[in-house]
C-alpha positions as CSV (number, residue, x, y, z in Angstrom):
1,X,0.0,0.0,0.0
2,X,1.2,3.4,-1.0
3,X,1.9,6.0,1.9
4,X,-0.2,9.1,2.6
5,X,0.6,12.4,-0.1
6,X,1.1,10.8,-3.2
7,X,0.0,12.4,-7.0
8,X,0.5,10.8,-10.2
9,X,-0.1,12.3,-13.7
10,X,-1.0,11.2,-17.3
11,X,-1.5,12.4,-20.6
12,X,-4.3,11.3,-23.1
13,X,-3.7,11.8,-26.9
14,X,-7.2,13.2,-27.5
15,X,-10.0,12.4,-24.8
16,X,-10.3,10.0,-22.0
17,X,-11.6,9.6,-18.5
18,X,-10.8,9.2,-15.0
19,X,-12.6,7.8,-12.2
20,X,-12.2,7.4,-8.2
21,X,-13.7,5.2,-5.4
22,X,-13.3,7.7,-2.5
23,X,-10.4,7.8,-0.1
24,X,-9.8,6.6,3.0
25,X,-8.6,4.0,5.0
26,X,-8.8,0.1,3.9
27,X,-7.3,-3.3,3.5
28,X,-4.8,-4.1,0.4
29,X,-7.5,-6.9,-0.6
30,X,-10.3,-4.6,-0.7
31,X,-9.0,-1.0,-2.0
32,X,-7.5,-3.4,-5.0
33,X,-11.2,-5.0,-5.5
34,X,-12.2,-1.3,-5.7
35,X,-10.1,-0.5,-7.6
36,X,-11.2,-2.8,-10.4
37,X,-14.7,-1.9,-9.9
38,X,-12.8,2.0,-11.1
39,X,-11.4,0.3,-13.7
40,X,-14.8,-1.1,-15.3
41,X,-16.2,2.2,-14.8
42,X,-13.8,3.9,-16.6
43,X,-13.5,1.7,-19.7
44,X,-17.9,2.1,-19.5
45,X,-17.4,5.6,-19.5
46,X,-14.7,5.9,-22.5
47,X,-16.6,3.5,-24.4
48,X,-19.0,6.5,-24.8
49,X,-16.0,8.6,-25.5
50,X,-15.1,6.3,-28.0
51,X,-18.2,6.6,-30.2
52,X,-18.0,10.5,-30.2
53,X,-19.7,11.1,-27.0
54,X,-19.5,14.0,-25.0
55,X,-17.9,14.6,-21.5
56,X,-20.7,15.4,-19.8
57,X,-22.0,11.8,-21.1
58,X,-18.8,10.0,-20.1
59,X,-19.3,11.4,-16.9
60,X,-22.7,10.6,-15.9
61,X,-21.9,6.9,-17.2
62,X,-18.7,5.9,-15.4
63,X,-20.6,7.5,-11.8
64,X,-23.7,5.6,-12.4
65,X,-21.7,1.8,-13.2
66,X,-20.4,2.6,-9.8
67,X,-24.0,3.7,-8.3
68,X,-24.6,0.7,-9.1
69,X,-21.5,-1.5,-8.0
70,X,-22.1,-2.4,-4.1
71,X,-18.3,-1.7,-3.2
72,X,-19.0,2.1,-3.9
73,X,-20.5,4.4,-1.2
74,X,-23.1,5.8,-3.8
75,X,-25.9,4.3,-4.6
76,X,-26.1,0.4,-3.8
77,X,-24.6,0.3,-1.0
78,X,-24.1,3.7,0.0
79,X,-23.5,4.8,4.0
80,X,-26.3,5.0,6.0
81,X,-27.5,7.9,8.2
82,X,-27.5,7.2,12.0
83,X,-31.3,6.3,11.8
84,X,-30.4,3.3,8.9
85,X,-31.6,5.2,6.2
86,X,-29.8,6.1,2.5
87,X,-30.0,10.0,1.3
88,X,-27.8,10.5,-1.4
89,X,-25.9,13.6,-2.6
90,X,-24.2,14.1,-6.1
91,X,-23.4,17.0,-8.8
92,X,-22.3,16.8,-12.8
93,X,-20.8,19.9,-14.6
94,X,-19.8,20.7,-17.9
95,X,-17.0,22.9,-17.9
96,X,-18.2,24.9,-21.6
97,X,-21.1,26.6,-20.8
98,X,-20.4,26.1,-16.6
99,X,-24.1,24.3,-16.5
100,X,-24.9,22.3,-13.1
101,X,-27.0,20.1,-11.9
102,X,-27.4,18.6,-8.2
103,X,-28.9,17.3,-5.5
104,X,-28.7,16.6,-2.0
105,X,-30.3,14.5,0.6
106,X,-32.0,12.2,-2.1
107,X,-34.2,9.3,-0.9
108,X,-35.7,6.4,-2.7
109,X,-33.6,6.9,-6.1
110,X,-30.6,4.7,-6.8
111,X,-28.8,6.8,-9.6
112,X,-28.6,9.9,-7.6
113,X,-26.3,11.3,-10.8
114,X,-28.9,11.1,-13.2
115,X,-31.1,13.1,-11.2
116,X,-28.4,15.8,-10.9
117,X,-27.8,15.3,-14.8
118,X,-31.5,16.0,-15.4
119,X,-31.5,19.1,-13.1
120,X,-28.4,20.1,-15.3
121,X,-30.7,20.1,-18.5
122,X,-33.9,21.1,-17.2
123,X,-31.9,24.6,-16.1
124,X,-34.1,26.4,-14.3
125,X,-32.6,25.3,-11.1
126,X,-29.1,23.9,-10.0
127,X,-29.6,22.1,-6.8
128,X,-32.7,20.3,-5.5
129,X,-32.8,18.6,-1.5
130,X,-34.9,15.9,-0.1
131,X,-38.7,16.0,-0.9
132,X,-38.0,18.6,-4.1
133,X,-35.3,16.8,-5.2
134,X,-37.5,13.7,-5.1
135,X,-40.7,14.8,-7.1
136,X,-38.3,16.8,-9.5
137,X,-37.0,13.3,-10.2
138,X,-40.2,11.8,-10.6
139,X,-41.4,14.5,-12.8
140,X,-38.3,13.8,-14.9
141,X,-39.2,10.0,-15.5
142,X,-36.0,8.6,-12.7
143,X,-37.5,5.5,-11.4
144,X,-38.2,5.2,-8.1
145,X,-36.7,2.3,-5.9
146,X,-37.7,0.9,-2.7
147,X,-34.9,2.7,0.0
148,X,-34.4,-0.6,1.4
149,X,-33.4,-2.2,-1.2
150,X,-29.9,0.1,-1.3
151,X,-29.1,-1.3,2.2
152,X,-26.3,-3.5,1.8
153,X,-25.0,-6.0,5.1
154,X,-21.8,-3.9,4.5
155,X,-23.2,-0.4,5.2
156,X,-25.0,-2.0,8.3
157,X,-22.2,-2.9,9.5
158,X,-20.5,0.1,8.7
159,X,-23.1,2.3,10.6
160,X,-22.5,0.0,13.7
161,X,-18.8,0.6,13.7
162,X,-19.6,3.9,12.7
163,X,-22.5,4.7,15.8
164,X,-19.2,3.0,18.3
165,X,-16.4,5.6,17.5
166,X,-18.4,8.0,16.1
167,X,-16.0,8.2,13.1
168,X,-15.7,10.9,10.5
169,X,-14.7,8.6,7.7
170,X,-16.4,8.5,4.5
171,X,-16.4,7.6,1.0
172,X,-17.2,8.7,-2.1
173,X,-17.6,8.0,-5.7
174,X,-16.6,10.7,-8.7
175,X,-15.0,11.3,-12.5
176,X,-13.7,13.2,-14.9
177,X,-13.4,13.3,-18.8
178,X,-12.2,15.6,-21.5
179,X,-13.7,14.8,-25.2
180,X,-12.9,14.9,-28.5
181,X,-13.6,18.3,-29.0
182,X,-12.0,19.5,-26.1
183,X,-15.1,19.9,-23.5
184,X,-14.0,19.0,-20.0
185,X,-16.5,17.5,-17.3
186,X,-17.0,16.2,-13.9
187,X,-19.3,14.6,-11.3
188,X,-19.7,13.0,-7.9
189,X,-21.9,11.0,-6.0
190,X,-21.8,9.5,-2.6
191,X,-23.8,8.0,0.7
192,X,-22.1,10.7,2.3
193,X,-20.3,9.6,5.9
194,X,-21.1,6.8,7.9
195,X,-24.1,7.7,10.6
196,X,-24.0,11.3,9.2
197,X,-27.2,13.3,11.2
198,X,-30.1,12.6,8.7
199,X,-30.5,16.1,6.3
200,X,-27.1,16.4,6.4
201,X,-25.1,17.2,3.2
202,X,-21.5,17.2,2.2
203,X,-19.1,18.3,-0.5
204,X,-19.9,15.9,-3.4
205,X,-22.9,18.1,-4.7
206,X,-21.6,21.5,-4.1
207,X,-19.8,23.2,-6.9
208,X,-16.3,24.4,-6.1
209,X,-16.4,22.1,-3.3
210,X,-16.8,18.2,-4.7
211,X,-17.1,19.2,-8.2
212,X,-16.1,21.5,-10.9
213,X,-15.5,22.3,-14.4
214,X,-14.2,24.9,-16.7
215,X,-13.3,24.3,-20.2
216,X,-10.6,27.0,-19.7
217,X,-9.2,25.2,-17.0
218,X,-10.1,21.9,-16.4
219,X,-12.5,19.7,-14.1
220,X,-12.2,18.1,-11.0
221,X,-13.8,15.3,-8.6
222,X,-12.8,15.5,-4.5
223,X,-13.3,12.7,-1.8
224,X,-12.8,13.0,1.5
225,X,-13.7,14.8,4.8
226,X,-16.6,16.8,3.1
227,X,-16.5,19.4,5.8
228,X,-13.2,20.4,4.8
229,X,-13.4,20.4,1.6
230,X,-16.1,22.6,1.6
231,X,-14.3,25.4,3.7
232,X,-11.6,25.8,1.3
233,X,-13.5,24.8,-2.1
234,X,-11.3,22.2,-2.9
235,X,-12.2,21.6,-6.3
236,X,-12.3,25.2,-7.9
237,X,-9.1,25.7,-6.3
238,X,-8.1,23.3,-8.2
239,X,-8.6,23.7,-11.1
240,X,-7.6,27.3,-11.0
241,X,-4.0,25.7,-10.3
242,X,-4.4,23.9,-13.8
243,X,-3.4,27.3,-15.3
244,X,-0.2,26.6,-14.4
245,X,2.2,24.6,-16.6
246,X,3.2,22.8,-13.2
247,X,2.9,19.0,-13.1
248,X,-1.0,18.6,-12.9
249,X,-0.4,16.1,-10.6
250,X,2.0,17.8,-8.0
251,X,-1.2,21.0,-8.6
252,X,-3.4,18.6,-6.9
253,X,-1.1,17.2,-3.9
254,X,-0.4,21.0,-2.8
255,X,-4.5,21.6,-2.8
256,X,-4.7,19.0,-0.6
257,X,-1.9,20.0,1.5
258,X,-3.2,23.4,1.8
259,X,-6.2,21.5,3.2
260,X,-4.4,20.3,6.2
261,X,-2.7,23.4,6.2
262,X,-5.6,25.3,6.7
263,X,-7.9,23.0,8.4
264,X,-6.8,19.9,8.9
265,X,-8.7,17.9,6.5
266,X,-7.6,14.7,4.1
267,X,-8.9,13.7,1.2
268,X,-8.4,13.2,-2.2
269,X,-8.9,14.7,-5.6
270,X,-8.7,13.6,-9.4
271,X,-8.5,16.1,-12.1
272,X,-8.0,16.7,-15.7
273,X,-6.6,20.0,-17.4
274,X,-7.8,21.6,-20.2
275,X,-5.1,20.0,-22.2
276,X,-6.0,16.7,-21.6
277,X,-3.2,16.0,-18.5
278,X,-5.2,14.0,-16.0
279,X,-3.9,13.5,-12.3
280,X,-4.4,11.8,-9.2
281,X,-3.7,12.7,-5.7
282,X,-4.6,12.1,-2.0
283,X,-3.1,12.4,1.6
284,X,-5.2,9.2,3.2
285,X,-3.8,5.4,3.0
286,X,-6.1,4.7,-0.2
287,X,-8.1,5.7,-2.8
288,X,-9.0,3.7,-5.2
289,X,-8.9,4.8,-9.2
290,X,-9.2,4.0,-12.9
291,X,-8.0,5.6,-15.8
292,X,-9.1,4.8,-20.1
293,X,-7.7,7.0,-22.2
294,X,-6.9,7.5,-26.0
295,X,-3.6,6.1,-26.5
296,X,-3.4,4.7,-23.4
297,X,-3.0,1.1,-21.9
298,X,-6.0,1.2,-18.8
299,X,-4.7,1.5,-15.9
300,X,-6.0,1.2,-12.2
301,X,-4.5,2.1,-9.1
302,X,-5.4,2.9,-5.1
């Protein structure tokens, strides 16, 4: 396992995308597991790159293979409140036009990106919570799903560590993507943390915070301690650092730096500049990742 404060960059030809599994703290065996489960979401995700697809596309499909995977705390299998419920928080952004759509606190939905896509085209609104976010999503056609059925053994038993130590940690799920026209775009999703207070909502959906793109810059996806994140805006940061001709990977491990600098948060961030550089970084033990790009072998790390 790799020690705390590492970055690593890459460069696509044309278009690709990157994906994460949320940092934190696991075993070898598992953050390697999840780090396949990146891996399949990434190739998903670059398939749609592949065909002429567009960022914003690649996004919303590499987040929702991993809504759907049970390892990922988003979705199936996402982090329960400390009453045993799911409310789910996520965001998608297009970095050429700066549209956004998210949503926070979500209950009964199991794709909680393809909510926040739909707000995204709708427009008239960025961000929807609990019961609006809900009937917006049923308005817009986004099945419904019986809550319980997103409560895996794992996140029960998660909550029950969590309810003993009353621990911060937390996990979420996020990519990025540049296509081939140059548009980049990110998005994130995520249970939020384990027995967080019911209503309560993190980074992932808040723009500059968990999220962000800007075709002039780049895009970028955080995981982490959500609190933190948001009281420096980890993501627009960020990106702003991506106009710099600086290794895109060392941008990211000063961002996250500055965030225990400034208030003593960890986490982890991937990102992609606006000429097609892509980078990961994180100051916690793991955090899991998957990488498809043009002229590129796949590649997967934690």
């Amino acid at each position: 396992m790799a020690e705390p404060s590492t970055s690593l960059s890459f460069t696509a030809e044309r278009f690709g995308v990157l994906v994460h599994g949320g940092a934190g703290a696991r075993p070898p065996d598992v953050a390697a597991d999840h780090a396949l489960g990146c891996r399949a979401a990434a190739e998903a995700a670059f398939a749609v790159l592949h065909r002429g697809g567009s960022a914003i596309d690649a996004v919303e499909c590499a987040v929702r293979a991993m809504e759907d995977d049970r390892r990922f705390n988003a979705g199936f299998g996402a982090a329960l409140t400390e009453d045993g419920t799911v409310e789910l928080d996520a965001s998608i952004m297009e970095g050429e036009h700066l549209r956004l759509g998210a949503v926070g606190a979500l209950v009964g939905f199991q794709n909680a990106v393809t909510v926040a896509r739909a707000v995204l085209d709708a427009g008239r609104h960025a961000f929807y919570v609990g019961d609006g976010a809900a009937r917006f999503a049923e308005r817009h056609g986004v099945p419904r799903v019986d809550p319980r059925s997103l409560v895996t053994e794992t996140a029960r038993a998660s909550l029950a560590q969590a309810l003993a130590r009353r621990s911060a940690a937390g996990g979420t799920v996020g990519a990025v993507a540049r296509d081939v026209r140059g548009n980049v775009a990110a998005a994130t999703s995520t249970g939020g943390t384990a027995a967080k207070a019911s209503g309560r909502i993190g980074d992932s959906p808040v723009a500059g915070a968990g999220t962000y793109a800007d075709n002039r810059f780049g895009a970028a996806s955080a995981t982490g301690d959500g609190e933190g994140i948001m009281r420096v805006a980890l993501t627009h940061g960020a990106v702003l650092r991506f106009a710099s001709e600086t290794d895109p990977g060392e941008l990211l491990r000063v961002a996250l730096e500055t965030m225990i600098e400034r208030v003593g948060a960890r986490g982890g961030i991937i990102g992609v500049d606006a000429q097609g550089r892509f980078a990961v970084a994180r100051t916690t033990e793991t955090m899991p990742w998957g990488l498809c790009a043009d002229g590129k072998a796949t590649e997967s790390g934690f």
